[in-house]
N, C-alpha and C positions, 0 to 999 in steps of 0.2 A: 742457439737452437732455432727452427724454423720458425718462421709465422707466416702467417695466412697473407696473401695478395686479396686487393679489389677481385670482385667478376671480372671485370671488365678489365682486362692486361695491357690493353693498348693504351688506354687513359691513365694507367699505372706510371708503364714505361715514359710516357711523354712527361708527366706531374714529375717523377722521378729526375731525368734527365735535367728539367729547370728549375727541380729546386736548389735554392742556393747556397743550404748545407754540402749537399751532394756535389757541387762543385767547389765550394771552400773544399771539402774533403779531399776530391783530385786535384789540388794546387797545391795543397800542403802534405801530402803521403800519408793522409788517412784510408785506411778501408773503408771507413763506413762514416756515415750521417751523425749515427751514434755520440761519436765521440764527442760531440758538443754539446751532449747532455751530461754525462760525465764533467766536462771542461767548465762546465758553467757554474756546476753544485762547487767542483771544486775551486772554483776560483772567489766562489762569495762566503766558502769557510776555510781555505785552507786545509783541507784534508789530505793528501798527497805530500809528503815531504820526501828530500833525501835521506836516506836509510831505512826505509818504512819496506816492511814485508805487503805485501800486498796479493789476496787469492782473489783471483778472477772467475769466477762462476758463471759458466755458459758464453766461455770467449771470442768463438768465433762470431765471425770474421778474425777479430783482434783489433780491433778501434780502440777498446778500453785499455787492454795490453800492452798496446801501443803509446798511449796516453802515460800510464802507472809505469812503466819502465822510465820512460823520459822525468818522468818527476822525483823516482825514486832514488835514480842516479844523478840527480843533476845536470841533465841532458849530457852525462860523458855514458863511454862503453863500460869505465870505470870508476865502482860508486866510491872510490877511495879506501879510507880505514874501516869505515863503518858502511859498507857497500851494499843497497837497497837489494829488495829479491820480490818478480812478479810470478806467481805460481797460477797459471791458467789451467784449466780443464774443460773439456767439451766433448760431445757425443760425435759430433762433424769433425774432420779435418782442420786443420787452420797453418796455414803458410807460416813458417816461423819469424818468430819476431824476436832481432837478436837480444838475447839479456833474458829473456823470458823462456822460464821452466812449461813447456805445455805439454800435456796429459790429454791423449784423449780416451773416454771414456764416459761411463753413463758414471755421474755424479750421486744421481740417485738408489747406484749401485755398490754394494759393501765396494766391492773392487776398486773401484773412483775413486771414494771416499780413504782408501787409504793409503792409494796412493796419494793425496792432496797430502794427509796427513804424514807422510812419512819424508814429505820436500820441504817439510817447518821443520822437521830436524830436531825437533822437540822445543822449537822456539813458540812463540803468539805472534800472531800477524798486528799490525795498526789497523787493516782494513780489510774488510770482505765487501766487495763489491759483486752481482747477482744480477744478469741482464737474461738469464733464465727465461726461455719460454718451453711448451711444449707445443707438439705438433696437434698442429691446431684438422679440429676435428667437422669444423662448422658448428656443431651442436653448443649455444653460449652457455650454459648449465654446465657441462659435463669440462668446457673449456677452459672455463673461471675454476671449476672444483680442482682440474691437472695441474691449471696456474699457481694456486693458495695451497697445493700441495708440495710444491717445489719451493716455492717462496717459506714453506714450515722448512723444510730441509736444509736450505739455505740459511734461515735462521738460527736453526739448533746448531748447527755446524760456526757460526761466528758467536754466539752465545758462550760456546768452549774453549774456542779458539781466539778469539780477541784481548787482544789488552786490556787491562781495566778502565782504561780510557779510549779505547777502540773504538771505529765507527762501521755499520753496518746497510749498503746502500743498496735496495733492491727495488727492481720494478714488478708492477701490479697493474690491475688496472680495474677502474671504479666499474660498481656494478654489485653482483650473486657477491656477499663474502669479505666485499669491502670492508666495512667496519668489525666484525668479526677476529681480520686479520689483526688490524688496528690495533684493536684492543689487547690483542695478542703478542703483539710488537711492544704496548705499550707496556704488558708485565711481564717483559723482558730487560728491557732497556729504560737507560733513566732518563732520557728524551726523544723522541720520537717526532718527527716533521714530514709532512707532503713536499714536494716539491715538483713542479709541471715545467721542465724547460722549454728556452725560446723554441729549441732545434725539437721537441716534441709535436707533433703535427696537432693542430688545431681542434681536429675531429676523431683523432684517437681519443681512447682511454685512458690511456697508460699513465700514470703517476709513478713518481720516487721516491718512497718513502729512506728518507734518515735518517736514523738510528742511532744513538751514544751511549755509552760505558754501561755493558752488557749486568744485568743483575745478577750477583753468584751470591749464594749463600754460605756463610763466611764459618769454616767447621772451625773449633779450638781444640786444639791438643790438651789432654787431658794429663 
């Protein structure tokens, strides 16, 4: 989903141009910057495996999709016996990315929401990953509350959806709501970690919170 540019576009475009994600990204067939924020979480815990279901929440571009497809199949077209599955959804368009199920649509909307849910096929994913923004309004009060509203949606959806050892990975960004969220996250899941990667710009906000094996309340048959 969108987010906001500097004022100033020309200083944008030139910062952009050299930095040197964005050019790792076009040497290696990345869309986006992104993806080595993702790369990095996953490469210091191994969350991404072959076979692993994997929902993409707010994919376009597809850096992430991009990334989870490749790890899930074991960099082949074909994941074998046990052959991984990346379910994308998003409001924007997004160039396909082969191996990947994408949905576009508002997530936020019953409609999204089931079709995300009807591409598990009545499985659990290993992962919900959530690069979720909303269009950003200028106003940082009202921007942060669109944020940590998306970010609850996201969660409630990998809270049901996940394995009981599942990981749940979404950005946010410090400020109105931060800890709030936190806390939120944290009486959900049974660990909960910040994460700021390298490929995160210095002067952003944006954090990534990490989330493991979602809290379900365990009913007995009677």
């Amino acid at each position: 989903m969108a987010n906001a540019r500097p004022k100033n576009s020309r200083d944008w475009v030139q910062r952009h141009l050299n930095d040197p994600f964005v050019k790792k990204a076009n040497e290696e067939g990345y869309r986006s910057r992104a993806v080595y924020k993702l790369q990095e979480i996953d490469n210091k815990q191994s969350l991404i495996k072959p076979g692993h279901i994997v929902v993409d929440l707010g994919s376009a571009p597809g850096g992430w999709s991009q990334l989870a497809i490749k790890k899930v199949t074991g960099g082949q077209n074909q994941g074998g016996s046990h052959p991984g599955k990346v379910i994308a959804i998003d409001l924007l368009p997004m160039e396909t990315v082969p191996g990947v199920i994408f949905i576009q649509a508002d997530f936020s909307e019953a409609a999204g929401l089931a079709a995300v849910i009807a591409e598990l096929e009545g499985k659990m994913a290993d992962l919900v990953i959530s690069d979720m923004s909303p269009n950003m309004t200028g106003i940082p009060l009202t921007d942060q509350a669109r944020l940590f509203a998306l970010g609850e949606l996201a969660m409630d959806f990998a809270v049901k959806f996940l394995q009981p050892n599942g990981v749940f990975i979404v950005k946010v960004f410090q400020g109105e709501g931060f800890e709030p969220f936190i806390k939120l996250l944290r009486s959900q899941f049974t660990q909960v970690a910040a994460k700021k990667p390298d490929a995160s710009r210095d002067e952003s906000r944006e954090v990534y919170l990490v989330a493991k094996a979602p809290k379900r309340d365990v009913v007995t048959e009677v």
